[in-house]
N, C-alpha and C positions, 0 to 999 in steps of 0.2 A: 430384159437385159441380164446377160449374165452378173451374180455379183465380185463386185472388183477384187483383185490379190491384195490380202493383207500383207503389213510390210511393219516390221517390227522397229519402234523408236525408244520406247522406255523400257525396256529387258534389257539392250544391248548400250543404250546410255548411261543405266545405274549398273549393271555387274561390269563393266568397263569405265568404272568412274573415275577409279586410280591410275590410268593410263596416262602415258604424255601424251598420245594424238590426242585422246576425251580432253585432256585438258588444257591443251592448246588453242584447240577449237573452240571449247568456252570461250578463253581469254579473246580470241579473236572476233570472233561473235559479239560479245559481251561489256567487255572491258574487264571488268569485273568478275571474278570465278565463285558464283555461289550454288555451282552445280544444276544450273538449268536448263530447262526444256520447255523454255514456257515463250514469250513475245515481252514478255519484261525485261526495259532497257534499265540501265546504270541509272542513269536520273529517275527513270519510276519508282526503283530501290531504296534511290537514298529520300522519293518526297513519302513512302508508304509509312514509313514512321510518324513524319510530321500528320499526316493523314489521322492518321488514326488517335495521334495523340498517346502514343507507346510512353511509359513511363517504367522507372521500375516495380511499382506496384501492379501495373496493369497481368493479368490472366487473360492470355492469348491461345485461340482455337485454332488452328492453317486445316484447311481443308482441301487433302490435296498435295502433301508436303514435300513429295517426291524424294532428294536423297537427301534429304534436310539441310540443305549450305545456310537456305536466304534465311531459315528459323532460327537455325544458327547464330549464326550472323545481326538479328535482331535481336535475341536474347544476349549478343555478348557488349552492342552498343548501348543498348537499352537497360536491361537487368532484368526484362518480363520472364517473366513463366512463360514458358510456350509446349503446350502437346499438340504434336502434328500425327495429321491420319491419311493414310494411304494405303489403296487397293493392292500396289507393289512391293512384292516380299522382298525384291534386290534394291527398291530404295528404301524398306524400311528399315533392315539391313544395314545397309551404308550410313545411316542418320544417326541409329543410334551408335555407332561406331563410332563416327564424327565426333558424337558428343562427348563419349568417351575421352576420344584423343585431346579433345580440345578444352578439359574439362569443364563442360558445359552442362552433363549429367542432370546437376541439381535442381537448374534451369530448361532444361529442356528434354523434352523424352517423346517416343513414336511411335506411335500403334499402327499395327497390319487392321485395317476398319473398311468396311465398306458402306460407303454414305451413301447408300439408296437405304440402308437401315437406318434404325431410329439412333441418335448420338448419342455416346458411354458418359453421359453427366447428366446430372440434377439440372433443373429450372434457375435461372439467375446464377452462371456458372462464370460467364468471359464476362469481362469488360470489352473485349475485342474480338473479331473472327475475320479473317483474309481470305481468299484464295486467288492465286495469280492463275489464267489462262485454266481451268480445272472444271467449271460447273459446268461447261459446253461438252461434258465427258460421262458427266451422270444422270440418266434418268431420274424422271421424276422431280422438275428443279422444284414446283409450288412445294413440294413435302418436304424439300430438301430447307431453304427457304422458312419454312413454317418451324425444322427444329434448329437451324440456327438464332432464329427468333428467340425460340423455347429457354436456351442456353445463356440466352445473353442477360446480363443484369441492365435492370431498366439504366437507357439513358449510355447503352455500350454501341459500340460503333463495328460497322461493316464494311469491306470492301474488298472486291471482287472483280476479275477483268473477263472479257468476250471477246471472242476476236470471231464468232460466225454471229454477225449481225449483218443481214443481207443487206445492201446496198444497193444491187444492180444486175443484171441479167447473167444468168451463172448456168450453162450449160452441165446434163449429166454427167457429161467424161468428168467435167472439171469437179462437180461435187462428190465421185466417187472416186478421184485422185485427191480431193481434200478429206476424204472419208477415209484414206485406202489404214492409216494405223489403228482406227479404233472406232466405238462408238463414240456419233455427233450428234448434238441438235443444233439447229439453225433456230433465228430468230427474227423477226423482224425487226425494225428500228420502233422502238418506245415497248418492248413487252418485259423488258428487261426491268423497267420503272412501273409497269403494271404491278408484274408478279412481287418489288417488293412495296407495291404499296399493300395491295392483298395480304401478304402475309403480316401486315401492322407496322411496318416502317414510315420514319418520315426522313425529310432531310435529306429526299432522296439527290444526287448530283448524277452526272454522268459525262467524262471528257473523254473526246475523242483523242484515242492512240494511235490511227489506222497508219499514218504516216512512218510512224518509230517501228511498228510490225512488219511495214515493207521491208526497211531496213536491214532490220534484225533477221527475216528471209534470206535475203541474200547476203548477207557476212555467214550465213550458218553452213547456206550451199558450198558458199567460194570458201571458207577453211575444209569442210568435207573434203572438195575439190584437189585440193593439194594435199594429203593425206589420204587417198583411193588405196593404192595398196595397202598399209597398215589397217583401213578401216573393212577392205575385203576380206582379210585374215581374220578380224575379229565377227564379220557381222553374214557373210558371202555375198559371192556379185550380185544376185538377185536384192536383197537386202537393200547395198549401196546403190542400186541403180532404184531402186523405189523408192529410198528418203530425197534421194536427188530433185525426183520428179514431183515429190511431197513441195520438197523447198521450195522449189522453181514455180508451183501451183501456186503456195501459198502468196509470196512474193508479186504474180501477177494479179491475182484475186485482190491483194489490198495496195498496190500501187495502182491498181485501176481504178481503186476505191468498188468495188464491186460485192465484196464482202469487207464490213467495217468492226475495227475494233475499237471498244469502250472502257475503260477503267469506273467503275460505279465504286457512288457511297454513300451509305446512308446508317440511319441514324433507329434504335428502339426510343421511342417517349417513355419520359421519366413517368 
């Protein structure tokens, strides 16, 4: 089989972040505009804090941090320290922009990092480490995994979302129209609680999301949908007609429950 056409979703969502369509679409999507591209609804948002037990003491790691809104956004309810890492030069760009504007600077700062390499801190670093819909995107998770471990101070909390946890019988078109923006791994259902017991977690949890992802699918398509020409001008037809077909996948994959998403969390012992 030939391989499928890529189709661009995070280049043209972070250098088109300042737009009204982008930002419309959020809000419509979302409820909430914290600059995402992820399957995190409004309510996962506001329980990620209590989750984790954010304080303003807490030193927070986001892996993954995209244009930085939701780090933002937690640093400014919270008071944490947050350094977020991302493989994208136009979200990382945009993040620390943000924090600029927002004066968030002192609290928050983003690094261009690529987390298949080993993580820019010391041993016993975070009390905390997130990433929303991101590790499904990096090779390598046990090593990935193994130095978030490394980083955290005994007794610091993790969590992490999946939205490729197979479910149910997923034909090629469909995995290579869920594959069509980037690299993926799939997972089975319980490897996800393997790999963090392996790498020495406990406390392991894990709720399913798959419901709120459907969701979130389709609000993303249908405000796309109503902003087609604006979004052709910024992205070209080929472009919008392949996030289209992303969404539309996405959306049948976990309303059918076929591919399932999970919100994990767990714990380093003290």
């Amino acid at each position: 089989m030939n391989a499928p056409e890529k189709v661009d979703l995070y280049n043209s969502a972070y250098s088109n972040y300042a737009t009204e369509a982008y930002r419309q679409i959020r809000v419509e999507t979302y409820g909430d505009d914290f600059g995402q591209t992820s399957w995190m609804t409004s309510e996962e948002c506001r329980e990620i804090p209590q989750l984790l037990a954010l304080t303003r003491d807490s030193n927070v790691l986001e892996i993954g941090c995209g244009s930085g809104g939701y780090a933002l956004h937690l640093a400014e309810i919270t008071g944490a320290c947050i350094l977020g890492l991302d493989l994208n030069e136009s979200g990382i760009h945009n993040a620390n922009q943000l924090a600029q504007t927002k004066g968030l600077a002192a609290l928050a700062r983003f690094e261009l990092r690529d987390a298949t390499q080993n993580l820019p801190s010391p041993a016993h670093t975070f009390d905390v480490s997130f990433a929303n819909d991101v590790l499904c995107h990096i090779p390598g998770r046990p090593a990935l995994l193994a130095e978030i471990f490394r980083v955290l101070k005994p007794g610091g909390r993790l969590a992490f979302s999946d939205a490729l946890v197979i479910g149910g019988m997923v034909s090629h078109e469909e995995i290579a129209t869920r594959s069509s923006i980037g690299f993926y791994a799939y997972s089975p259902p319980g490897e996800n609680e393997r790999l963090l017991a392996q790498a020495g977690f406990a406390q392991i949890h894990a709720k399913d999301t798959t419901a709120q992802a459907a969701q979130i699918a389709k609000r993303w398509h249908d405000a796309r949908a109503k902003r087609q020409p604006a979004l052709v001008a910024a992205e070209t037809e080929f472009n919008f007609a392949g996030l289209q077909k992303f969404l539309l996948c996405v959306h049948s994959l976990t309303n059918e429950r076929r591919l399932l998403r999970f919100l994990y969390s767990a714990t380093k012992p003290l």
